[in-house]
C-alpha positions in Angstrom: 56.5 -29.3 67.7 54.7 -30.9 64.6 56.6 -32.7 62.1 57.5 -31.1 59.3 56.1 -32.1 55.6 56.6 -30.7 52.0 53.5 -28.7 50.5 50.9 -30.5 48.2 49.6 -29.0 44.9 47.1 -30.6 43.4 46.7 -28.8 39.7 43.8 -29.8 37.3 44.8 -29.4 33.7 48.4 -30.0 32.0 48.0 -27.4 29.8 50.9 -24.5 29.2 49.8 -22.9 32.1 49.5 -26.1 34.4 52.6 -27.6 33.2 54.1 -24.5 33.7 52.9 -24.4 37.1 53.8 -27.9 38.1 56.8 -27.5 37.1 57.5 -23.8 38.9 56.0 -25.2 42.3 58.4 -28.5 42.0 61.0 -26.5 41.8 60.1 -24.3 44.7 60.3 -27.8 46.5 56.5 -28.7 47.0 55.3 -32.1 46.5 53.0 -31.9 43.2 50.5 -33.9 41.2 49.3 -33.1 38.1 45.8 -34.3 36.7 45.2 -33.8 32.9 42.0 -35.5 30.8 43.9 -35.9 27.4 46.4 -38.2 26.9 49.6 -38.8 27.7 51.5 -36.2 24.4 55.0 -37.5 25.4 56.8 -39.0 22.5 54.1 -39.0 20.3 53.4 -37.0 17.0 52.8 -33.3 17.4 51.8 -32.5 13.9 49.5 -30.3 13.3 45.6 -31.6 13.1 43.9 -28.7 11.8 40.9 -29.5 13.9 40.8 -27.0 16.6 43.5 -24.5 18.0 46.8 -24.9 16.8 48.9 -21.9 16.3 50.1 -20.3 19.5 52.1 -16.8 19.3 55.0 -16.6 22.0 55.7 -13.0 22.9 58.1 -11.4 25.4 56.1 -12.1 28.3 55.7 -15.6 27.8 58.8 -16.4 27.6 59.9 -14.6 30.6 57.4 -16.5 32.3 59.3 -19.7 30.9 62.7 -17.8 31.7 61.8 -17.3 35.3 61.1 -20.9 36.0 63.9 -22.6 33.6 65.9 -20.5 31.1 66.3 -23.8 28.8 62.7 -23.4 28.3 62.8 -19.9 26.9 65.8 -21.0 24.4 64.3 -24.1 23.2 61.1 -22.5 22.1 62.6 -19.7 20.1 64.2 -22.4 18.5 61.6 -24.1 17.8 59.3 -21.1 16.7 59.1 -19.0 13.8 59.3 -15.6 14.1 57.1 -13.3 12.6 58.4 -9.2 12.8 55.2 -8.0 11.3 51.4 -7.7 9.7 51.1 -8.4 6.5 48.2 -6.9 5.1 46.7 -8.6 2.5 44.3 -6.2 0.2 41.1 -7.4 -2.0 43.4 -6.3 -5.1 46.1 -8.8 -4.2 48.8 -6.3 -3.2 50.3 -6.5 0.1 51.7 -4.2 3.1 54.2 -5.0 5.5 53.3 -3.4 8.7 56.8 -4.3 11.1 56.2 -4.5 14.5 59.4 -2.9 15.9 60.8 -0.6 13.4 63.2 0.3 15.7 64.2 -2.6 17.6 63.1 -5.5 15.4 61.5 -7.7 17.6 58.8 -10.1 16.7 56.2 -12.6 18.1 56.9 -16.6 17.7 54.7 -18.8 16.1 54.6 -22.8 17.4 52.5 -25.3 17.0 49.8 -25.9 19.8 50.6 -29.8 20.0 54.5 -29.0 20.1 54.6 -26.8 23.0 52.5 -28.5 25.4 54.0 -32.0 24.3 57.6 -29.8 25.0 55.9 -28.8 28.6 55.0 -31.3 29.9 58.4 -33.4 28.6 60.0 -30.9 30.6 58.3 -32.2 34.0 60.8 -34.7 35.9 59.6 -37.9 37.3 59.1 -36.7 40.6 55.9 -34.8 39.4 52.9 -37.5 39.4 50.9 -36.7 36.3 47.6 -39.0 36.3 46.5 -38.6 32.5 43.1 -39.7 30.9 42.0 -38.2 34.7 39.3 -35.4 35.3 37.9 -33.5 38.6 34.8 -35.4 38.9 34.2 -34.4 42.8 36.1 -31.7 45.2 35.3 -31.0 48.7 37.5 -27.8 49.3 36.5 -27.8 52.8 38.1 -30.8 53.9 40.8 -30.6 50.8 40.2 -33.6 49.2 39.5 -34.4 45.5 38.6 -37.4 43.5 39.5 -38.4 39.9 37.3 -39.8 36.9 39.4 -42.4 34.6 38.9 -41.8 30.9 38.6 -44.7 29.3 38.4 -44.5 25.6 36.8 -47.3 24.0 37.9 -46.1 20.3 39.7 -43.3 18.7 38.5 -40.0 19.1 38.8 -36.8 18.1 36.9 -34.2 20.4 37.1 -30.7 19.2 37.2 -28.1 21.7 37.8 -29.1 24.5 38.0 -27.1 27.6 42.0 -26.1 28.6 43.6 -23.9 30.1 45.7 -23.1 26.9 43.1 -22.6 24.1 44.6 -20.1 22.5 44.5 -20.1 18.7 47.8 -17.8 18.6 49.0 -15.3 16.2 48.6 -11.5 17.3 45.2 -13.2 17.7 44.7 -15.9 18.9 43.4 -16.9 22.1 40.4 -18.2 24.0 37.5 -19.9 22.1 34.5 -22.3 22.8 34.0 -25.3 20.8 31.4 -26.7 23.3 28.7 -27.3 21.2 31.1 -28.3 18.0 32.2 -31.5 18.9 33.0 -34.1 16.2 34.4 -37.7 16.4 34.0 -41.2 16.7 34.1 -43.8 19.5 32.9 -42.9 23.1 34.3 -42.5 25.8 33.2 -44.0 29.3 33.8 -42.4 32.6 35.3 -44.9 35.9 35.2 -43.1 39.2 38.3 -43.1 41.5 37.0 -44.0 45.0 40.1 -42.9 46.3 40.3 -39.5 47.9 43.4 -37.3 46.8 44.5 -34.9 49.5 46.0 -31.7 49.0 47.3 -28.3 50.7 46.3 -26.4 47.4 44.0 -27.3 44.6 45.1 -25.1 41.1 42.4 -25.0 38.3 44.2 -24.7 35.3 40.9 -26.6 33.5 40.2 -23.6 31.3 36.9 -21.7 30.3 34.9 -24.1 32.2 36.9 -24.6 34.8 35.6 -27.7 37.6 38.0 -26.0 40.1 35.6 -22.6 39.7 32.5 -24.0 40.0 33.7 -25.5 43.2 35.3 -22.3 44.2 31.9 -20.7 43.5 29.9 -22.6 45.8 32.0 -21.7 48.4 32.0 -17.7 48.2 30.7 -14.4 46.8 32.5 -14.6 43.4 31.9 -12.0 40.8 32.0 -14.2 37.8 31.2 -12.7 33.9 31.4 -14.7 31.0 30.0 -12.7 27.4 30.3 -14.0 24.1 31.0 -12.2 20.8 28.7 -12.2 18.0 31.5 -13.6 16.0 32.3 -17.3 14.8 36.0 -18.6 14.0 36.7 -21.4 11.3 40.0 -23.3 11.5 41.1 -23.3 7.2 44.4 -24.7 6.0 47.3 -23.8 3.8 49.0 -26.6 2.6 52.9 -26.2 2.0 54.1 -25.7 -1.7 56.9 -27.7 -2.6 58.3 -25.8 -5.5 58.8 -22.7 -2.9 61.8 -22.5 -0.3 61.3 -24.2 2.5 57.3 -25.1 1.6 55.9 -21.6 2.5 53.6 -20.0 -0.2 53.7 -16.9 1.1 56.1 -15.5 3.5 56.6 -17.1 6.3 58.1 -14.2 8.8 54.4 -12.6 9.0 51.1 -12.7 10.4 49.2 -12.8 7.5 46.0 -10.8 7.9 43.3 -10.2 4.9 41.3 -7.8 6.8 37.8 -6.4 5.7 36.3 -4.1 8.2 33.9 -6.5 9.9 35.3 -10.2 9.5 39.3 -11.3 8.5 41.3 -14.2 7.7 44.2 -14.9 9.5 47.4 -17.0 8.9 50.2 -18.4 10.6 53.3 -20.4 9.4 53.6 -23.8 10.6 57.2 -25.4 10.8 56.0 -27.8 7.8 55.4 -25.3 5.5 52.2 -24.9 5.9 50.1 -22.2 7.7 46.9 -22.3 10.0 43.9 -20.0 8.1 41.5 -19.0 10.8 38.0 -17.5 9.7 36.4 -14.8 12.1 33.2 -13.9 10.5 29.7 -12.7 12.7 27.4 -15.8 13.0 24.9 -13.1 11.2 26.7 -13.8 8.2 27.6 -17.2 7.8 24.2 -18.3 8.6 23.5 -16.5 4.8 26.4 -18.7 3.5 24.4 -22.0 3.3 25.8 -23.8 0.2 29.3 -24.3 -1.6 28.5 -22.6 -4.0 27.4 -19.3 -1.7 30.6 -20.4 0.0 32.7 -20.2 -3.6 30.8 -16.7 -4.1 32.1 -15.4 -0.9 35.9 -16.6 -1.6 36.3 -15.1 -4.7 34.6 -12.0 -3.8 36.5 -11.1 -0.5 39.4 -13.6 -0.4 40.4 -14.2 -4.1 44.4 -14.2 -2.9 43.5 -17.4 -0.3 41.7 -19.0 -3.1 44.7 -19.1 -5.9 47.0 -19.9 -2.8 45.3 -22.8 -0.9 42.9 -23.9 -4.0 39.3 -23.4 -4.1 38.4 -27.4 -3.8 40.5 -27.4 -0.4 39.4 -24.3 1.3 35.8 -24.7 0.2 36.3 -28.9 1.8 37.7 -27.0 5.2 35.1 -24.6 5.4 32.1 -26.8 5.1 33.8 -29.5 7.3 35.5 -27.6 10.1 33.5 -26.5 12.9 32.1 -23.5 14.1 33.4 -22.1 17.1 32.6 -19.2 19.9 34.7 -16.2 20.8 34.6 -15.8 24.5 35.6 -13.4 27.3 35.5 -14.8 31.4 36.3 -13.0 34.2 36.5 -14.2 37.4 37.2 -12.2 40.8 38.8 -13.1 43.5 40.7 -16.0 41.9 41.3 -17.6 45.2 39.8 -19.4 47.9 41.1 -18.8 51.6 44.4 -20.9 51.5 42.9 -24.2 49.8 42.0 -22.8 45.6 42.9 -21.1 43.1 43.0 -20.1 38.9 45.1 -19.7 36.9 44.9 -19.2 32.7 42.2 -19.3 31.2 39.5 -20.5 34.5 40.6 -17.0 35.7 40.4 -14.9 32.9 39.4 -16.0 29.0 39.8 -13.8 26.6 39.3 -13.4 22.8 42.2 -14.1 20.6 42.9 -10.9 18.9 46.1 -9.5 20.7 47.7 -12.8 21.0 48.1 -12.3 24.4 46.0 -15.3 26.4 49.2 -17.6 26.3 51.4 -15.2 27.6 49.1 -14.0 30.1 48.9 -17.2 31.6 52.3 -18.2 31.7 52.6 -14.5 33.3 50.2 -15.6 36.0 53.1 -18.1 36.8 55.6 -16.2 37.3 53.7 -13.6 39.4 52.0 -15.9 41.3 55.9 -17.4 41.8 56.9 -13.8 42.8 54.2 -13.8 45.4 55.0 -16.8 46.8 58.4 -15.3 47.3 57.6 -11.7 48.7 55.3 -13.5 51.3 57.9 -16.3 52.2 55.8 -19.2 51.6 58.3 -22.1 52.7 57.9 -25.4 50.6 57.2 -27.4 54.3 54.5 -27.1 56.4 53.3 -28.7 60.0 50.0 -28.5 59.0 47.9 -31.7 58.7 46.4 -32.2 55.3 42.8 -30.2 55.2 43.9 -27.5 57.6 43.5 -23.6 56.9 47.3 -22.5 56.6 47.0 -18.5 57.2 50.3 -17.6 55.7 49.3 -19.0 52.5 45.8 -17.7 52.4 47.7 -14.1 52.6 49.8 -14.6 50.1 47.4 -16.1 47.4 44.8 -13.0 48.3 47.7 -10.9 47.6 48.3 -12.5 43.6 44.2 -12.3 43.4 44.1 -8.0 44.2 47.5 -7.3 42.6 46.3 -9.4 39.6 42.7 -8.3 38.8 43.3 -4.8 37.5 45.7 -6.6 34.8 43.7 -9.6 33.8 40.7 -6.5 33.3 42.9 -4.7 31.5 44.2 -7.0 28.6 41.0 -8.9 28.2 39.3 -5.0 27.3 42.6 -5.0 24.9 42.6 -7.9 23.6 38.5 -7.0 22.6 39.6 -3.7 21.0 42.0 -5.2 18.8 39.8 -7.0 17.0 38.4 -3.7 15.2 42.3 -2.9 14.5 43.0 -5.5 13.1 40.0 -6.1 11.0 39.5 -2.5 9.8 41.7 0.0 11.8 45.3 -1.8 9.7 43.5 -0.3 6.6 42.7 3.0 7.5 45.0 6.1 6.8 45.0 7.3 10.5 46.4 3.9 11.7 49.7 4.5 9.6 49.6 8.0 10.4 49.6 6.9 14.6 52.3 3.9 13.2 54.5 7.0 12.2 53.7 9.5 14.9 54.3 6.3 17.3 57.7 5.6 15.9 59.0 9.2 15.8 58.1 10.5 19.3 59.5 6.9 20.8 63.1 8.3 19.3 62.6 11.8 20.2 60.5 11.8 23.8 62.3 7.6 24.4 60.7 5.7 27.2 62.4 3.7 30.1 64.1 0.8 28.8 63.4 -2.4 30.0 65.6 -4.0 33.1 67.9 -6.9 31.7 66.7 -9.1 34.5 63.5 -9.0 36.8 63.8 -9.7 39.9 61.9 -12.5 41.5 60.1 -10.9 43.5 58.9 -7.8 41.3 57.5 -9.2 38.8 56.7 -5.4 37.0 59.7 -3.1 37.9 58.4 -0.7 35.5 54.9 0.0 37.5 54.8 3.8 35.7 56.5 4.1 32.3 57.6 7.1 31.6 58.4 9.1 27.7 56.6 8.0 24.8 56.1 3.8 23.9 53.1 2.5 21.4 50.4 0.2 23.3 51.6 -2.8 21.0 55.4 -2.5 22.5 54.4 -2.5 25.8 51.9 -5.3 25.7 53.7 -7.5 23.4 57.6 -6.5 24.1 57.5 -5.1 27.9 57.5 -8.1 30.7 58.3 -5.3 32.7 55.3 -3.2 32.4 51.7 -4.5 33.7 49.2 -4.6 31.7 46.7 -2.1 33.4 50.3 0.6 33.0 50.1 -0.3 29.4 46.6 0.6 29.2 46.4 4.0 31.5 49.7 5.0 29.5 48.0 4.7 25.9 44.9 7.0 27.1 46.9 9.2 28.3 49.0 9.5 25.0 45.5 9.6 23.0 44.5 12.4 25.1 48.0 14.2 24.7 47.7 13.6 20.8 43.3 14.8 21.1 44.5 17.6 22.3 47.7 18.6 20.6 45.2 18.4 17.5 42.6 20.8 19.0 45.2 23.3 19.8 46.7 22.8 16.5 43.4 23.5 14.9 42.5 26.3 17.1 46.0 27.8 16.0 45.8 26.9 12.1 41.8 28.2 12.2 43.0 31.5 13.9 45.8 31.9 11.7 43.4 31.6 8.4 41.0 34.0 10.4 43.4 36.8 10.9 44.3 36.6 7.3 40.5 36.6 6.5 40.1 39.7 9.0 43.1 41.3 7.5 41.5 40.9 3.7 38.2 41.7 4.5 39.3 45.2 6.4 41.6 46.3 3.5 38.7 45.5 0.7 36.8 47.5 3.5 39.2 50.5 3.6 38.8 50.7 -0.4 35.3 51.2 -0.3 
């Protein structure tokens, strides 16, 4: 009988997701290494930049994910974040309208810093773990499981905007995937030095985002049905500096999502832990390619954000605007996400999605904790007696398994995450929206749903596969670990076609009510004639 040996992962990308992972599998008792092309964050300043991404919204299913791998983690981040219960609406007029996210149970969504959490991440990863950073895929025979590393040597400072992680999420209730591939600004080069020395490995884990190396590889290799579509929308990263003279630095308050929303393009804010807040611009490249000078810039402002502009300053939101780059909005989808026993995505290389349910953070640190769940159900042991480059069967099994019960949830919040765009920009302001807010809130009290289970079990990662009573879609995809995406989905047609048709019979009722009065007048004016 062969020798014994623990399992290799090999994950590209130290991301959320691919710390997360690295960190999961570890535990799980597999040897791991962990590639990453940024630097080493550890012990270094995490303060905001305001150059790309940096607010990131934890929700319920996020930290579950974190719960289910290390309940420290889960703690230490709502800590650390700021949480926000509600919308607040911010109108042309200057007034504004709390809209509470749980009216009835008061829970909210977490605001942290980008920089923080993965620095916090990938602190959290023991010694054992070999991280390589300043390191990216450069060649990968999946065949023969082997993969070699590129050295990034960085000849000055630089500051590269966009690049391509698994965890490029710009936050909030919306933020999450972008492309800032053609936005790049900085200074200094940076010069590539091939590692001749192959890296061997039972499983390779692409957690290298949008453009994911891992991918392309896996792509050569079999039929994958890959999609990628863009919005015709742009984003613009904006700042709010922190006021001094208010408490604790916020200008405005800090327990909200702040959302000045007008129909086809918003402004979105959330707080930072220094007082200030992240501004992010979503507006159709159709028009900004009209706003060509400050001053058409200053015009713009003060005609559709004149609140942001007494706030922030004109001089310092007009300096961001012109200086801050332009960046795409994004969806990918990717099926199967694995590759016999030897590949496989996770985050954002699987599945990118715009940012506008906040969800693309959560949902890869879900993909964690499923994938963990899998791993379980199918009684993948952390040895093997495999040599290095062989097929292992079990584990092919199990990681076809996470790709098929995965792909009708991944489908499912990335069409979400694309119709929330047009609530939040538009629907937040229409009187049908707080009329659904209200009907929402009553019949979740009078028709309740199943509550939540106070622990998940490790190896059903969604206990609640059909949810039952009445729920809003925001509580189940924001609040409910429990429930699957593609459940939260089916569940809100079904409760739009339950409220389409309890309006058509009421209208058929209150139309043959006035018509029997009608019929009742007419024959008595009749019977006098």
């Amino acid at each position: 009988m062969s020798e014994t040996r623990p399992r290799k992962a090999l994950i590209i990308g130290a991301g959320p997701v691919g710390a997360l992972t690295a960190l999961s599998l570890h535990r799980r008792g597999w040897q791991v290494e962990l590639w990453e092309s940024r630097d080493d964050p550890r012990g270094k300043d995490a303060a905001p930049s305001n150059l790309r991404s940096i607010n990131l919204a934890i929700s319920a299913r996020g930290l579950e994910a974190l719960r289910s791998v290390d309940p420290s983690l889960a703690e230490q981040f709502q800590n650390e974040a700021i949480p926000m219960k509600g919308r607040m609406i911010h109108h042309v007029d200057g007034k504004q309208e709390s809209q509470i996210y749980d009216p009835i149970n008061g829970q909210c969504i977490n605001s942290i810093g980008r920089p923080l959490l993965n620095q916090r991440l990938v602190e959290s990863l023991p010694s054992e773990i070999k991280i390589r950073f300043q390191t990216k895929l450069s060649k990968l025979d999946l065949n023969d499981k082997i993969a070699f590393g590129e050295s990034v040597e960085k000849k000055s400072d630089v500051v590269v905007v966009g690049e391509e992680h698994d965890d490029g999420k710009i936050g909030g209730e919306g933020k999450g995937n972008t492309d800032n591939a053609s936005n790049k600004k900085g200074k200094g080069k940076q010069s590539m030095k091939e590692d001749n020395e192959p890296t061997k490995f039972d499983l390779i884990i692409g957690c290298d985002g949008s453009w994911s190396k891992v991918r392309n590889s896996m792509m050569r290799m079999e039929r994958i049905d890959f999609s990628r579509s863009f919005i015709p929308h742009a984003y613009i990263e904006l700042h709010m500096p922190a006021d001094p003279t208010k408490p604790g630095g916020y200008a405005i308050d800090k327990n909200h999502l702040h959302i000045w929303p007008r129909h086809s393009f918003m402004l979105i804010g959330l707080p930072n832990k220094d007082g200030s807040f992240t501004l992010t611009l979503f507006l159709p490249f159709s028009s900004l390619s009209t706003i060509t000078t400050r001053e058409a810039a200053s015009r713009f402002f003060h005609e559709h954000f004149p609140s942001a502009i007494q706030i922030v300053g004109e001089k310092k939101l007009l300096d961001d605007f012109e200086n801050n780059p332009r960046g795409n909005l994004v969806t990918i989808n990717c099926t199967p996400s694995a590759w016999s026993s030897h590949a496989l995505l996770l985050g954002d290389a699987s599945h990118s999605m715009v940012p506008f349910y906040g969800q693309g953070l959560n949902c890869g640190l879900e993909d964690v904790r499923v994938l963990n769940s899998v791993l379980e159900k199918h009684k993948i042991s952390a040895t093997t007696s495999l040599e290095l480059g062989e097929t292992d069967t079990e584990l092919e099994l199990a990681l076809k398994a996470y790709s098929v019960e995965r792909q009708a949830d991944l489908q499912a919040i990335c069409e979400l995450a694309l119709q929330n765009y047009t609530e939040m920009r538009s629907h937040v302001l229409s009187p049908f929206h707080h009329f659904r807010r209200l009907l929402d809130s009553v019949l979740t009290r009078i028709i309740p749903s199943s509550p939540q289970p106070l622990h998940l079990s490790l190896t059903e990662p969604f206990p609640s596969k059909k949810v039952k009573g009445w729920t809003s879609l925001y509580e189940m995809v924001t609040f409910r670990p429990d429930v699957p995406y593609s459940e939260a989905l089916r569940k809100e047609r079904s409760q739009k076609e339950i409220m389409a048709w309890s309006g058509y019979i009421s209208g058929l009722v209150t139309l043959g009510g006035v018509g029997f009065i009608g019929l009742t007048l007419a024959r008595r004016w009749l019977d006098r004639k």
